[in-house]
Every structure is written in structure tokens, then in C-alpha cells.
BABA-58027 format. One record per residue (C-alpha): residue in one letter; x, y, z. Coordinates in steps of 0.25 Angstrom, whole numbers, plus 2048, in hexadecimal, padded with zeros to 3 digits. Example, Ala and Ser with C-alpha at 12.3 -4.5 7.8 and 13.67 -1.06 7.14 Angstrom:
! BABA-58027
a8317EE81Fs8377FC81D
//
This chain:
! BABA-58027
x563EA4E56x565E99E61x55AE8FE62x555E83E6Bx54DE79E67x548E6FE71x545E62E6Ax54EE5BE62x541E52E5Bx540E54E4Cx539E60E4Fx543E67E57x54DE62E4Dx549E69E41x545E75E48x554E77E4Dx559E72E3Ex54FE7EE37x553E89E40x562E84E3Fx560E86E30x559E94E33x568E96E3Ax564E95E4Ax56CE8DE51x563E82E59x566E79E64x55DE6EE65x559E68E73x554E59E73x554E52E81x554E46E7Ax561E40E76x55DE3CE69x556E46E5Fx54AE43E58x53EE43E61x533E3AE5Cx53AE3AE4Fx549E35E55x54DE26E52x552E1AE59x560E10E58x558E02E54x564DF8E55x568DF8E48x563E04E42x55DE13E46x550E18E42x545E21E49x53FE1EE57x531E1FE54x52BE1DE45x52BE29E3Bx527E2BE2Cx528E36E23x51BE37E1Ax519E3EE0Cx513E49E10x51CE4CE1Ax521E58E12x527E61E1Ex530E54E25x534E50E16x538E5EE12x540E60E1Dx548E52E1Dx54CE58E0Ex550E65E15x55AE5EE1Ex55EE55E12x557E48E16x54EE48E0Bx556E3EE02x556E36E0Fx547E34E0Fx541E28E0Ax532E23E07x52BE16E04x51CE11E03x518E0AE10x50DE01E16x502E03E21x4FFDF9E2Ax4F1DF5E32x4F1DEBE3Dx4E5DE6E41x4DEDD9E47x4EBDD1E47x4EEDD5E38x4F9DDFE30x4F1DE5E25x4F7DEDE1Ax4F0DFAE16x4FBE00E0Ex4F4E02E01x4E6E06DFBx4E4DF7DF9x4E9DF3E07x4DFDFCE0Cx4D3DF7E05x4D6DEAE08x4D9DEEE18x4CFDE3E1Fx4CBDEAE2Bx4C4DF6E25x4B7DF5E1Cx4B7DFCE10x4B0E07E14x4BAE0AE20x4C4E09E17x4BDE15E0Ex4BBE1CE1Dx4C9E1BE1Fx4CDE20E11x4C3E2CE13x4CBE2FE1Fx4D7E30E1Bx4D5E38E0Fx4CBE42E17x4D7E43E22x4E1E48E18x4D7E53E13x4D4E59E1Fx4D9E69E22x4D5E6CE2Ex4D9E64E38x4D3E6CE45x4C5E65E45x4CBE58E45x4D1E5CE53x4C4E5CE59x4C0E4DE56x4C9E41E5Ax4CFE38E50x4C7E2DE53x4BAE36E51x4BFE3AE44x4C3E2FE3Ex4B6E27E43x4AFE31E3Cx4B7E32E2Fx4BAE22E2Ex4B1E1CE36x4B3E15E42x4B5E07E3Bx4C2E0DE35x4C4E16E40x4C7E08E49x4CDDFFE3Ex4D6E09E37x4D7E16E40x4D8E13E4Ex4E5E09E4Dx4EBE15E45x4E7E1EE51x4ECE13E5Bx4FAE13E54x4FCE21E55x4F5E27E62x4F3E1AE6Ax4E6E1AE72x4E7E2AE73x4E1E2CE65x4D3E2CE6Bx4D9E3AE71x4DEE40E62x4D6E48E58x4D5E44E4Ax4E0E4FE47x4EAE44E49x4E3E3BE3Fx4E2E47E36x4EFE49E37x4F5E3BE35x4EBE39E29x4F1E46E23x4FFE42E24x4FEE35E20x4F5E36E15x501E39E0Cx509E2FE10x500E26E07x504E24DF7x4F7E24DF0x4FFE1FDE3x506E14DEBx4FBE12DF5x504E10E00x50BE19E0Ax517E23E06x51FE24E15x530E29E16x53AE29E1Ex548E2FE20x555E25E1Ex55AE24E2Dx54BE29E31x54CE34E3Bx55AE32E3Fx55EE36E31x555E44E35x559E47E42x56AE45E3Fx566E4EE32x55FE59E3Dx56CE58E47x575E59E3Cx56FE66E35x56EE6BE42x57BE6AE46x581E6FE39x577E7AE3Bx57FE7FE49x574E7AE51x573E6FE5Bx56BE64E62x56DE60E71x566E51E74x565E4EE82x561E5AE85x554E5CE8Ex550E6CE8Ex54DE6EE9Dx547E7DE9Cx545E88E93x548E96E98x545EA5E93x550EAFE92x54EEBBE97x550EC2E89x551EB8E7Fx54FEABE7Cx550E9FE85x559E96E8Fx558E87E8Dx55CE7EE99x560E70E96x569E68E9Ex574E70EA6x572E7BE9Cx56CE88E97x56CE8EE88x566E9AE83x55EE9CE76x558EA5E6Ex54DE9AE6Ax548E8FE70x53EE85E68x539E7AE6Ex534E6DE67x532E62E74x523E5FE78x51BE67E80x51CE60E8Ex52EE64E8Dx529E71E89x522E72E95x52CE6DE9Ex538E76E97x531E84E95x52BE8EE9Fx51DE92E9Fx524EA0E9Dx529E9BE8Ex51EE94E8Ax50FE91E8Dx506E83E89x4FAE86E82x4EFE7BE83x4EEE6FE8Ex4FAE68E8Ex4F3E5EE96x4E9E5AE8Bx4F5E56E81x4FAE46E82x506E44E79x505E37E72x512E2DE76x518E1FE6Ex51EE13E72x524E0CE65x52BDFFE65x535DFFE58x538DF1E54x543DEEE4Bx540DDFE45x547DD7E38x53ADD6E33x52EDE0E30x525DDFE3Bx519DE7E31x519DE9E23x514DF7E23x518E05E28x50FE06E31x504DFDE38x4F9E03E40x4F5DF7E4Ax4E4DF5E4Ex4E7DECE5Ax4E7DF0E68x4EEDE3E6Dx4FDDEAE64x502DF3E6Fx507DFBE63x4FEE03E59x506E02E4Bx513DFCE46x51AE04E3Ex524DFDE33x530E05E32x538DFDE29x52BDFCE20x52FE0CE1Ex53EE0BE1Ex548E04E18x54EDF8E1Ex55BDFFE1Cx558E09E27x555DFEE31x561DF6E2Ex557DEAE28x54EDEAE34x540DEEE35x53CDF8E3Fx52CDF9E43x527E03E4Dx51BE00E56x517E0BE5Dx50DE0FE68x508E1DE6Bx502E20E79x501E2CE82x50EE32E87x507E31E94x506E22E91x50DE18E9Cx511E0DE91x51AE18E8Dx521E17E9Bx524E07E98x531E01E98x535DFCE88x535DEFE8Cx527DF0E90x523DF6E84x52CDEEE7Ax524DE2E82x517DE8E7Ex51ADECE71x521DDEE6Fx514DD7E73x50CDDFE67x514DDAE5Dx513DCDE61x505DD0E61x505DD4E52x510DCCE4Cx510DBFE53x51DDBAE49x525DC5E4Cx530DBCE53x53CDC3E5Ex547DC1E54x540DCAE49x541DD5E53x54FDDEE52x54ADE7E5Fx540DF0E63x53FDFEE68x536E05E72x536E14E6Fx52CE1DE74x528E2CE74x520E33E80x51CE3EE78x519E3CE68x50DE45E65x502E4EE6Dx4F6E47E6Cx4ECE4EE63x4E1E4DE6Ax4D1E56E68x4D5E66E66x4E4E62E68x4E9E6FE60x4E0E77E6Bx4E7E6FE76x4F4E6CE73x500E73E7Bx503E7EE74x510E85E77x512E95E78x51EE9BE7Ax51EEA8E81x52DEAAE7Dx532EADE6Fx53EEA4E6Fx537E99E73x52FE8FE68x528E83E6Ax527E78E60x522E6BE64x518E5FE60x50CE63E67x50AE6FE5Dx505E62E51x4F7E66E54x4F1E60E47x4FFE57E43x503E49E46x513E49E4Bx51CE44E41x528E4BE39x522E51E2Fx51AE5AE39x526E5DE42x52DE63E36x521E6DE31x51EE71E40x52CE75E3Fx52BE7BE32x51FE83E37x526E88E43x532E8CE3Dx528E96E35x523E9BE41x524EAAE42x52CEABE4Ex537EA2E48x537EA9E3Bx53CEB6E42x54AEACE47x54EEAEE39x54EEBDE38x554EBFE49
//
């Protein structure tokens, strides 16, 4: 069977590689001349690693199985790592047990708060009445709102910016749930992997089994419209051109899918005009000294324009960063955002000014260079009764699919959820029966 799919991210990747395996041959569309999406990487200078900050948990069973699938599992390294907390002009550790007792800015009896929380977060089942109560509500109640502002809110900051006061405690549920695992309670400190190469080592694995299956992949390649046959299958228009095919699965978001497919093909349940997507501007700086000693630190200051510093290097070995250390700094706004709009110079100037701010000895020749990258549409926001609200999309044709982000109702985005949701198509009924036609 021949079959489009439109998005050439990771999830549009391994989708064409599974149903290249199943014997189909797939052409994957990406408008983008580089493949990857989100996950894609970036040229540093001296070295090449991802464009925005990724790592592979423990209990990311369905992204880790898979990279053994495609042979990358002996490819995948792990290592205990450090957390960070910036607050009041000073870098505290909080990597350990010990570290956490210790941790000045909580009283003992937030602390226990905060230990109840995450415990009682990881237990949770049902996950549908945590829709209906913002994050901050719910963790005020569960934590308390000392630790709610001391602890809480800077983790909230770095990853939804001001717009978490618009998020249910879904997202905080989810986050705990995922990351609760991460931790080695024999080791008291934090499990995290990575792939040699990092996602540069996955994507060229992709486009080679790809290739090797009979299948293809066109970059540069922005799908202008997607039309019915009149008796099977469907037209895709791009560029100059037309091609017919039986399938046409579509993994882009929702506002290209909109732009690309008829009212006759597919019809948007729930108000598209209620959904935000969440965007980031993130400066990468590549110094010859480490600017944090942690993976991660989350930042309680206002006046840092950035919400977290993320210590690459702290994860990965020196080797894959040819002896420099990379640190991510990254800021999450609204798509809709005007700082998105700025010139990198205005925003390397801005983020320049933070780190002065919080690393007054950081001198000009300690830094290699720095990187603006930036993303206009990372995550729908997950606000109040988002699963009832969020665009929903149904086909009213049989050969076309639709696959995309905005379907993570009660997920954070990252990898390891891109693969299931994957998986889980795949065993949808409908695709079941392309095995047997």
C-alpha cells in the first residue's frame, strides 16, 4: 500500500518506519528542511547535538524499547545526576535525601508537605478530577502554599511561564508521574539517559531504515492541500506537483491541518479558539567552563529573564561536546507571544543580561557561543476540562488518519509518549485491517 505521512518529527518518523516494516511503502512529507521537529538538533561550532534539551528517563519503557528495536540500544547511556534551586542570589543543591533536609528555604514541615506530594502524585489512577482544579489549587491544597511558593511555582515558571495559572493539576500529575522514577532510591539521586550522538544518532537511524525499507522522505516539502479521489484514496498537492495515495496519515498540528484539509475530509470537534499552544525561546550556550553544577536548575527570581538552566554537559560526556560544556536556558511563553517575534540579537541581549545577573564572574572569554533557538508551537496548553475541549479531529474519509500532539490529554510531550501514542495507533482497528488488504 502506498502511504503519506505528513510530518517528518519523531512521530511522523516512526510511524513511516513501522508501517515500512508492516511492507507499505511510505513517503514522508516535512516542510522543514531538516528532520526532527522539536526533537531535531543543531551544528554548535565544534560539535552537533540536539536543538532544544531532551532526556530519556527510566521508566521510559516504550522510547527505550524501541531505540533496541532499531539497534541503538547499546548506544544508550545513563548516569546519576544533580538538581538545582536558585533562589535569593544563591545555587542550592537538592540532589539527595541529605541535600533536601538540609534545603534552607523550606521549613521542615514543608519539606514533609512536599514529600507527601510527590508520593501521593505518583499514586494517583484517575486522572479525570484533577482536570477540573488548576495546578496551583491543587498543590496549594496538598503542599500547602508556603511550599507551593518556595518550591512549586519556580518549577511551574520554568515550564509554562506566566500561563500556568491557566493549567490543571493534570500537568503536575503527570510530570510527578513520569519523573518519579527517574529517582534511585538506593543511590538517592537521579537515574537520567541519553543516546551517543543524542537525536542525531535516532533520526539518521530512522532515514536509513527507511530508505532500506523502499520508502522515502522529502524535506522542504510544505503540503499545500489534501484532496479526495473520487474512488479511492487521496491527492496530495505540494509544490508544482500532485501524487495519489491509497493512505494519507497526517502527524503536523492542528492549525496546518486546518489549512491543508477540506471541511469535506475532516471536521474539528471542541473550540479551537479556547486551545493556546505553549512556545520557547532557548538560548544554548557553549562555555570552556560549567556554568551550573547540576542537570537541572529551576530559578525563584523574577529579575533572570530565563526560568531554569539546564547543564547538558552535567549529563553527557565531554566527548560528545568536543570538551565544551553546553547549558540550555530556556523560556516558555505563549505562541502568541511578541518576544517570540524579536530579532536574536534582542534576545541573546536579554538573556545575556540574566546571566550576568546570576553569574557575575562569568567573564566574555569563558564563552565559545551562544544560540537562539526557538519553537512557536511546543505543547497545547492543558488547561480546566482540556480533554472536553481540545480539537479533536474526525475524519469522514477512510484513507485519511490523523495523528498529532494535541491528542496528549493527560501526558506531558516528550519521547517516550510520542512512541506509545504510536504504538496505540498502530493498533487501531482500522490500520489492523492494511495487514490483511
Amino acid at each position: 500500500m502506498n502511504i503519506a505521512v505528513i510530518g517528518g518529527g519523531l512521530m511522523g518518523l516512526v510511524l513511516a518506519h513501522r508501517l515500512s516494516q508492516q511492507g507499505h511503502i511510505v513517503t514522508v512529507f516535512e516542510r522543514n528542511h531538516q528532520l526532527g521537529g522539536l526533537a531535531t538538533y543543531h551544528d554548535y561550532g565544534s560539535f552537533v547535538w540536539d536543538r532544544f534539551y531532551h532526556v530519556i528517563l527510566p521508566s521510559d519503557t516504550h522510547l527505550i524499547r524501541y531505540l533496541h528495536d532499531i539497534g541503538l540500544g547499546e548506544q544508550l547511556r545513563w548516569r546519576s545526576t544533580g538538581t538545582g534551586y536558585y533562589v535569593d542570589k544563591k545555587l542550592y543543591s537538592i540532589s539527595n535525601t541529605l541535600e533536601f533536609l538540609r534545603f534552607p528555604p523550606l521549613s521542615w514541615w514543608a519539606k514533609f508537605r512536599l514529600a507527601f506530594t510527590l508520593i501521593y502524585g505518583s499514586r494517583i489512577k484517575n486522572w479525570q478530577p484533577l482536570e477540573r482544579i488548576s495546578v496551583e489549587d491543587w498543590l496549594v491544597k496538598v503542599s500547602g502554599r508556603k511550599t507551593y511558593q518556595k518550591f512549586w511555582l519556580p518549577l511551574l515558571l520554568a515550564k509554562l511561564g506566566e500561563n500556568y495559572k491557566k493549567v490543571s493539576a493534570v500537568f503536575i500529575w503527570s510530570y510527578i508521574k513520569r519523573l518519579f522514577s527517574a529517582r534511585d532510591s538506593s543511590l538517592n539521586k537521579e537515574k537520567l539517559g541519553y543516546v551517543v550522538g543524542g537525536y542525531k544518532t535516532v533520526f539518521d537511524r530512522l532515514e536509513k531504515l527507511i530508505y532500506t525499507a523502499g520508502s522515502c522522505i522529502c524535506t522542504g516539502v510544505a503540503i499545500n492541500r489534501i484532496i479526495p479521489d473520487s474512488v479511492d484514496g487521496l491527492w496530495v498537492e505540494y509544490k508544482s506537483k500532485k501524487e495519489h495515495f491509497d493512505k494519507v496519515i497526517f502527524t503536523a498540528p492542528v492549525e496546518i491541518l486546518q489549512d491543508v484539509a477540506p471541511p469535506s475530509l475532516v471536521q474539528m470537534s471542541g473550540d479551537r479558539t479556547s486551545i493556546e499552544y505553549l512556545g520557547v525561546i532557548c538560548m544554548a550556550l557553549v562555555t570552556r567552563k560549567p556554568l551550573v553544577p547540576h542537570y537541572i536548575v529551576n530559578i525563584a527570581d523574577s529579575r533572570v529573564p530565563f526560568t531554569g538552566a539546564i547543564g547538558m554537559t552535567n549529563l553527557v560526556s565531554l566527548q560528545e561536546t568536543a570538551g565544551l560544556h553546553l547549558t540550555y536556558l530556556p523560556k516558555y511563553i505563549l505562541s502568541s507571544d511578541p518576544l517570540l517575534q524579536k530579532t536574536d540579537a534582542e534576545l541573546r541581549q536579554l538573556f545575556v543580561s540574566g546571566l550576568r545577573y546570576m553569574f557575575p564572574h562569568l567573564s566574555e572569554n569563558d564563552i565559545v557561543t551562544t544560540h537562539i533557538n526557538r519553537a512557536k508551537h511546543v505543547q497545547p496548553l492543558q488547561i480546566l476540562n482540556y480533554s472536553r475541549k481540545a480539537p479533536q479531529a474526525t475524519t469522514s474519509h477512510k484513507d485519511f488518519l490523523v495523528l498529532n500532539t494535541s491528542q496528549f490529554v493527560n501526558d506531558t510531550l516528550n519521547n517516550n509518549t510520542v512512541v506509545r501514542h504510536v504504538e496505540e495507533f498502530l493498533k487501531n482497528e482500522r490500520l489492523t485491517v492494511w495487514n490483511h488488504s
